[in-house]
N, C-alpha and C positions, 0 to 999 in steps of 0.2 A: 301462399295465395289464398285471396278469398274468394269463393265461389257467389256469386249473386244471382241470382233466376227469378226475372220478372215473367210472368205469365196473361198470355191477351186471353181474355174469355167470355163468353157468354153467362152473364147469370140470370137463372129463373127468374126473378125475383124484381130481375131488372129488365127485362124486353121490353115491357111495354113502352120504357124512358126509350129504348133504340129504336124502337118504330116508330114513336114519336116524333124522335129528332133523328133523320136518318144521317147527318151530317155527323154524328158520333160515334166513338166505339169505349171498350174498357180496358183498361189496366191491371191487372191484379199481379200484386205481386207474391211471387211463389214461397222462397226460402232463402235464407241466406246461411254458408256454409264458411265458419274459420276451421282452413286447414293448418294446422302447425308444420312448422317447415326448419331446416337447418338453418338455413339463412336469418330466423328472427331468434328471440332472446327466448327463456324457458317463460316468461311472465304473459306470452301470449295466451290467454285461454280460447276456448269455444264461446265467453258472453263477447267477446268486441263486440263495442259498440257502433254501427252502421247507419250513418245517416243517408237520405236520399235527397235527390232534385232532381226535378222536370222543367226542360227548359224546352223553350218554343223555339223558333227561327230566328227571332230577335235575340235569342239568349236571356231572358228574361226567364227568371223560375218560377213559374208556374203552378206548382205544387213542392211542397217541401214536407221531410217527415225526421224529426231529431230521429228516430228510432226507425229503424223497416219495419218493426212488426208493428206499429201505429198505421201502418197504409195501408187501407184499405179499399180496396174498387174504387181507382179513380175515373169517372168521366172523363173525357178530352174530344174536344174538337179534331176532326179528322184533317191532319198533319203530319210533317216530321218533326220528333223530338229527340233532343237527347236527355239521355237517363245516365246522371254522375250521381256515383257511391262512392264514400268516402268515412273515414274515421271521425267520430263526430264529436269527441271529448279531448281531441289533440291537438295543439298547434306545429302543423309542418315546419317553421321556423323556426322553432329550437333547433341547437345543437347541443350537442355533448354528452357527458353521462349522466345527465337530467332527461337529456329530453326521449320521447318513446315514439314506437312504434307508429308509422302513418300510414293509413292503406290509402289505396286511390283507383277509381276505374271506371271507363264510362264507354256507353253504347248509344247508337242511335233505333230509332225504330218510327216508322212509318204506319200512322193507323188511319184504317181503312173503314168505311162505313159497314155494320153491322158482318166483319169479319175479326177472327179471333186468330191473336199473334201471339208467336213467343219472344224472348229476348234475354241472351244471358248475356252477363254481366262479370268478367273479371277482375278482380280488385287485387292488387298486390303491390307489396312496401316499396312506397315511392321514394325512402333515401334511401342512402347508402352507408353500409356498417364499415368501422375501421378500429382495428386494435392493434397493439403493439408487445411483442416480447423481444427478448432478448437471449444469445447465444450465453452460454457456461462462459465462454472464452472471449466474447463480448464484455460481460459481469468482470472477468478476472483482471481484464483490461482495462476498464474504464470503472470504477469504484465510485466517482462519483459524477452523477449525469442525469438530467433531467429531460425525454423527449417528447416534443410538440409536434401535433398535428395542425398542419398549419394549413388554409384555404382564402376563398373571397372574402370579402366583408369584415375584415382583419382578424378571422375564428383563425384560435389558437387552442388546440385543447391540450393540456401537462398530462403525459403520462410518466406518472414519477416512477422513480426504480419499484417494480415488483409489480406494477398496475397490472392488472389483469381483466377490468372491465372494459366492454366492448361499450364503442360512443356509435352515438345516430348523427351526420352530418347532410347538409341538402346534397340532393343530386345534381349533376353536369357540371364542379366548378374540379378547378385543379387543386389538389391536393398535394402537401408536402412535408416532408418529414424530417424534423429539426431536431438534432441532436444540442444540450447544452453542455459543457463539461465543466462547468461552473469556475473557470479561470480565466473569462474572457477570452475562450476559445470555441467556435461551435459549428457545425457540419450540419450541412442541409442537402437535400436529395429529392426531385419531383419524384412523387410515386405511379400517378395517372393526371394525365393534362386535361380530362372530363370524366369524375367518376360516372359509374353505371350505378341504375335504380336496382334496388333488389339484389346487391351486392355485398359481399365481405371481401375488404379489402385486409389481410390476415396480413402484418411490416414485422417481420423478423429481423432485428440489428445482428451484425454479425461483423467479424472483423476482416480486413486486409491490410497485408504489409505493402501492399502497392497503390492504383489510381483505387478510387474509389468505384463500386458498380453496384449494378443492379439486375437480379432472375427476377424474373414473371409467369408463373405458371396459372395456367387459368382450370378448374375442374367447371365444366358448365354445366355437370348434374346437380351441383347444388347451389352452384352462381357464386362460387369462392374464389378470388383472385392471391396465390401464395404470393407474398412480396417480400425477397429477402434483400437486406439494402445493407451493401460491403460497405464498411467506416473506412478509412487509414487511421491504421495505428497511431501514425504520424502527423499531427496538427500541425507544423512549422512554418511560420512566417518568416520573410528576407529580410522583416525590419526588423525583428527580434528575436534570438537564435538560440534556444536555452544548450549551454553543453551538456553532452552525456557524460559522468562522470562517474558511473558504474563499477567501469573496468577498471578506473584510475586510482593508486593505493595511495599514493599522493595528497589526494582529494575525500578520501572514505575510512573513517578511523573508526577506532569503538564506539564513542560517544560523541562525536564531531562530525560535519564534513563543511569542504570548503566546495560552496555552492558557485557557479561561473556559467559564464554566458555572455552574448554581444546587443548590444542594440545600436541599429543602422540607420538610424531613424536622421535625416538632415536636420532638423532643430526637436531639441527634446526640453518639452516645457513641464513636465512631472520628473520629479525625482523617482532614479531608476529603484527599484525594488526585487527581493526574491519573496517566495510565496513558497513553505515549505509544510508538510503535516505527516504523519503517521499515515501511509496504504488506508490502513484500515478506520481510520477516523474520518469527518465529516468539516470540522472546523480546519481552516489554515492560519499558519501563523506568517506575517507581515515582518521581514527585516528590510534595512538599508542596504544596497549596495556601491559598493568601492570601486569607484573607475580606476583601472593601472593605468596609468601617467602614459600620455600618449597614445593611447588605442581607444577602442572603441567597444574593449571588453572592461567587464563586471564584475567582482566577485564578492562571496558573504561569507563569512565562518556563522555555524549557528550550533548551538549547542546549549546546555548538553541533551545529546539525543541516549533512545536506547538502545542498548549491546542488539545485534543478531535481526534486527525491524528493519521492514522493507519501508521508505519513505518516498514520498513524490515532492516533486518541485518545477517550479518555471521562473521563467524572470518575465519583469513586467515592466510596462514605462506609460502610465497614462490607462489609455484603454487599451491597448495593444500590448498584449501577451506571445511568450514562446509558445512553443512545444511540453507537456509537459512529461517529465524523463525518469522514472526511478534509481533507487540506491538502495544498497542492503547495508548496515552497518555490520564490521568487526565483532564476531561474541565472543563473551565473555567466558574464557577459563581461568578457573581459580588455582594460584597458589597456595600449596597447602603448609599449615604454618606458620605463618608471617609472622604470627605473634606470638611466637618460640615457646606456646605453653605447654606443646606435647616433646618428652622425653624420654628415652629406657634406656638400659643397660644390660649388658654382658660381659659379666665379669669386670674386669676394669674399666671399660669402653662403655663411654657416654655417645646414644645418637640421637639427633633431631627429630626421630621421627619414632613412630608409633611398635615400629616393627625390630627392634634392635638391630637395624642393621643401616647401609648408608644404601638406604634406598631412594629415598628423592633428595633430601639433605646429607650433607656429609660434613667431614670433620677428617682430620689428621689424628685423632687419637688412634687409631689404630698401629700409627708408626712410632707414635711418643709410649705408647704404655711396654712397649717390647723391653723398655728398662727402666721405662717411669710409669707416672698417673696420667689420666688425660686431663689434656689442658685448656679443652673447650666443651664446659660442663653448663649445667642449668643452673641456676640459682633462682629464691624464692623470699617475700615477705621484702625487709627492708631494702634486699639487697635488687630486687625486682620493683619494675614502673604498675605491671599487674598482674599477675598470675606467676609465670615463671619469664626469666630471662635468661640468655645467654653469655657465660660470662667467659673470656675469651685470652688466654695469659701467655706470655713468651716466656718461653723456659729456656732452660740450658740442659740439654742431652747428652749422653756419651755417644760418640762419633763424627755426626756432623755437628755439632756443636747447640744449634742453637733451631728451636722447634716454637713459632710464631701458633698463639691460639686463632682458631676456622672457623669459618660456619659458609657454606658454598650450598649453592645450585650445582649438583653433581655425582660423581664418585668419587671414591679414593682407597687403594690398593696398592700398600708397601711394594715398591720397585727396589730391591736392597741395591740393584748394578745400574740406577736410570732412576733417582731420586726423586728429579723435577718432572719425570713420568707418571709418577705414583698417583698425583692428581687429575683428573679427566674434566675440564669444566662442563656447564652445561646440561640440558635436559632437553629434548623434544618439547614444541610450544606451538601451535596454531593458534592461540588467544588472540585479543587483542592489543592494538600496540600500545604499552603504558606510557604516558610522555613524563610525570613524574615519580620518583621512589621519595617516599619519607618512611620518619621514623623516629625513633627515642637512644638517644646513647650516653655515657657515659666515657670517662677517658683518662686514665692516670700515665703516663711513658715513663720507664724505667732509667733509672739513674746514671747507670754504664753502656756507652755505648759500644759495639762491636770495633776493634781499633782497625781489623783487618776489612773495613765493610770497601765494596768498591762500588757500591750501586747506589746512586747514579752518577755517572763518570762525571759531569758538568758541573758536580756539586759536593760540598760534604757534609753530611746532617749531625746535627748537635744535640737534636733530639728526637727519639724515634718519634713514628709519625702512625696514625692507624688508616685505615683504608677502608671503605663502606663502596661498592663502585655495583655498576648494571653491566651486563654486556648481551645484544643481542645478536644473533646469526640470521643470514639468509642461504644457506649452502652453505662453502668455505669462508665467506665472505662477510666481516662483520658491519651492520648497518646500524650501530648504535654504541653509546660507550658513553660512561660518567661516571666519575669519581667522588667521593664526599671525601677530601685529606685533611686532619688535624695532627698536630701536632702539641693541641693545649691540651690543660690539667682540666677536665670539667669533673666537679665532683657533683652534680644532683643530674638527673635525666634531664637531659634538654634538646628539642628537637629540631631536627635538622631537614632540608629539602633538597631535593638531587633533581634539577631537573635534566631530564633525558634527551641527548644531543642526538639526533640521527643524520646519518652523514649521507644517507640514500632511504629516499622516502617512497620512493618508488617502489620496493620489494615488500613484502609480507615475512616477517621472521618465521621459521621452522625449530630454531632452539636458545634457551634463556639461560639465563645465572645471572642469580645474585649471592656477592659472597662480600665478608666483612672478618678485618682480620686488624690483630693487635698489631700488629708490625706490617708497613706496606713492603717492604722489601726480605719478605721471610722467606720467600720463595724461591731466593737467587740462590743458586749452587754452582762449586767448582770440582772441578773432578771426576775421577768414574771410577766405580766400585762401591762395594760396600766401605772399605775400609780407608779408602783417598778421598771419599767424598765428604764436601765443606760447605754450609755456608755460608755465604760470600758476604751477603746483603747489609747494610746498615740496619742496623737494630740494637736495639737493649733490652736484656733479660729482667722481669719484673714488668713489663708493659701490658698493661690489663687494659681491652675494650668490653663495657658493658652494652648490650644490644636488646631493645623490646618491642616490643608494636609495629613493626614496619608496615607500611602500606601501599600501594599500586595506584596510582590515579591516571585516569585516560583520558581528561579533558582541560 
């Protein structure tokens, strides 16, 4: 508020003028007072500047003063007058974060012949203040959003994310507050249908999972009005329907997802689109979408995205947009080793891995060296693609006969009475799901085949054949399976691609193996015991697979 105090008075100096003319009296004006107040900005000081005017009965000004302290004792013919103070370096008509501070205030007063009057004057900010912030969980929710205070006379003012200046707008018009989500989707909310003068209007966004609302709290010790205005989470139009595809494993891979949604639209003259980015990014990125043949749904594969990243997306047709819906991609765990250049030993026993033992890789050397060497050992220099490789041989054993070189995802622990037990495939995996295995191999098959071999009954091989294969689990249950089978002589590294069949896309795997072995049928045994067991498999002694660089790919 500002204080104004005009003062009627007799002066010395001037009686003789009022005896004179007894039809007059005086004006003086006393002081004028800027009180600072919560409602105005910190940039108000004590000099505001305060203009005056004296206006007659006609409303005609009479006396004018840019300054109050330029007025001094003014004569006036005995009447009623009013006396408007006001801010006198301002235009009340701005709005925004431009415009400032307007005071305004006015009184009348009636002067009397050779009698002395007082008359105070209140002045206080005739517009109305309006700022805007935003909840944590508002921010978390909507990442990217631009809100406008919207009014008469088509005033729009952007409070972009993080704004935290307070704007001046005119008083009595309806005010409204315009959320944009910058996807051609945006929420509007009246905040007051006539602001008040000398007001903060303080618009808190906040969120709800239901209709959208609106609290009003008013403090009228300092003319603050709280205004917190519930969003819906959920932006959804009937004419365009973005799916949620969160939940769906189907739909959400490592570095892919297959984006879907409907539009219901009775004639669609844009090509339908998805609109997908990084949570945390600013820019969207624009794909085509694929009407499935007879319906009136959409879908996009887009990729490649990255491992373990929360992404947004909507589907779009024109100007009309969904909902928009998050997804978290598949992250990434890495297989250790792939490029078979870590090796150690004990004693006879070669293993994959770092720690001489079959702790994440395995091998069958443990059962061949019991009366031979191992038969799935590292190699290096020419006989390796780069570092070291794994070179992988069928041998001929005493007892069961014939011992295929390994290299697995898993364990393996001599069963002398349960042979084809000794191997455990597999390891624990929550990564992401790989769609293809590649790799570098090599391949020679040995000259004599197993005459007794009986596997595979449908068939009878002439020449052994090697095995490269994937398998993944979801519980008991396997949802994935591929084979790389040769049967040729390749003698230089030449590489090979596996892509990875899943037979149920719905589940998330919990355990892996990959394993590559000189003889695909090494595995097959008859009998039981140590000393009755055989095996069975087709194969020939002399079958070397070389193996290097395998790789994982997720899109």
């Amino acid at each position: 508020m500002i204080g104004l105090f005009l003062g009627v008075g007799l002066i010395s100096s001037c009686q003789s003028e009022i005896d004179e003319a007894k039809g007059y009296g005086y004006l003086q004006l006393s002081s004028v007072d800027v009180n600072k107040s919560v409602t105005t900005r910190a940039d108000i000081t004590s000099s505001e500047a305060i203009a005056v005017d004296i206006l007659n009965a006609s409303n005609t000004v009479v006396k004018h003063a840019d300054d109050w302290k330029t007025l001094d004792d003014v004569l006036l013919p005995v009447a009623t007058y009013t006396i408007k103070a006001y801010s006198a370096d301002k235009n009340m008509e701005t709005q925004g974060f431009d415009a400032l501070p307007y005071y305004e205030g006015q009184s009348s007063v009636a002067i009397e012949a050779n009698k002395a009057k007082t008359v105070e004057i209140t002045c206080k900010l005739a517009q109305t203040m309006v700022s805007v912030s935003c909840s944590e969980s508002f921010k978390s929710t909507f990442s990217d959003y631009t809100c406008y205070i919207e009014g008469a006379d088509a005033l729009s003012i952007p409070f972009v994310k993080d704004e935290t200046r307070t704007a001046y707008v005119k008083a009595g018009q309806s005010l409204t507050v315009k959320v944009d989500f910058g996807n051609g989707k945006t929420f509007s909310q009246e905040i007051v249908s006539k602001s008040e003068a000398a007001y903060h209007y303080k618009v808190t966004l906040d969120i709800t999972d239901s209709n959208a609302g609106i609290d009003i709290s008013v403090d009228q010790t300092i003319h603050q009005y709280d205004v917190t205005v519930k969003v819906p989470t959920k932006q959804e139009s009937a004419d365009m329907v973005t799916s949620d595809i969160r939940n769906d494993a189907s739909k959400v891979w490592g570095q892919f997802a297959y984006l879907s949604g409907a539009c219901n639209l009775e004639e669609i003259t844009s090509p339908v689109q998805f609109r997908y980015k990084k949570k945390a990014d600013s820019e969207w990125t624009t794909v085509e979408a694929v009407q499935e043949e007879g319906t009136k749904n959409y879908s996009a594969k887009v990729a490649p995205l990255d491992f373990g990243t929360q992404y947004e997306y909507y589907i779009l047709c024109g100007d009309k947009a969904g909902e928009t819906c998050t997804f978290t991609t598949e992250s990434y765990v890495e297989i250790p080793n792939l490029n078979f250049d870590t090796w150690s030993q004990n004693g006879k026993n070669w293993y994959p891995n770092a720690d001489a033992s079959n702790s994440y890789w395995a091998t069958g050397n443990e059962g061949v060296t019991t009366l031979g060497n191992s038969n799935s050992v590292p190699v290096e220099g020419s006989d390796a693609r780069n570092g070291k490789a794994g070179k992988l041989e069928t041998v001929t054993v005493a007892l069961v006969g014939y011992a295929a070189g390994n290299l697995l995802i898993g364990n393996y622990s001599t069963n002398l009475n349960n042979m084809a037990a000794s191997v455990q495939f597999g390891r624990s995996y929550n990564g992401a799901r790989p769609v293809k295995l590649s790799g570098y191999y090599k391949y020679t098959p040995g000259t004599s085949m197993n005459k007794n071999g009986k596997i595979p009954s449908d068939r009878t091989l002439t020449v052994d054949e090697c095995d490269i294969y994937i398998k993944l689990w979801s519980g008991d249950a396997v949802i994935a399976e591929s084979h790389f089978v040769t049967n040729q002589t390749v003698s230089d590294y030449t590489h090979f691609e596996l892509p990875i069949e899943y037979t149920d896309m719905t589940k998330r795997p919990d355990k892996i193996t990959i394993v590559a072995t000189s003889s695909r049928y090494g595995g097959e045994f008859e009998g039981s015991g140590m000393l009755n067991t055989k095996v069975v498999g087709q194969l020939a002694a002399g079958s070397t697979l070389w193996v290097d660089d395998f790789e994982l790919s997720y899109y």
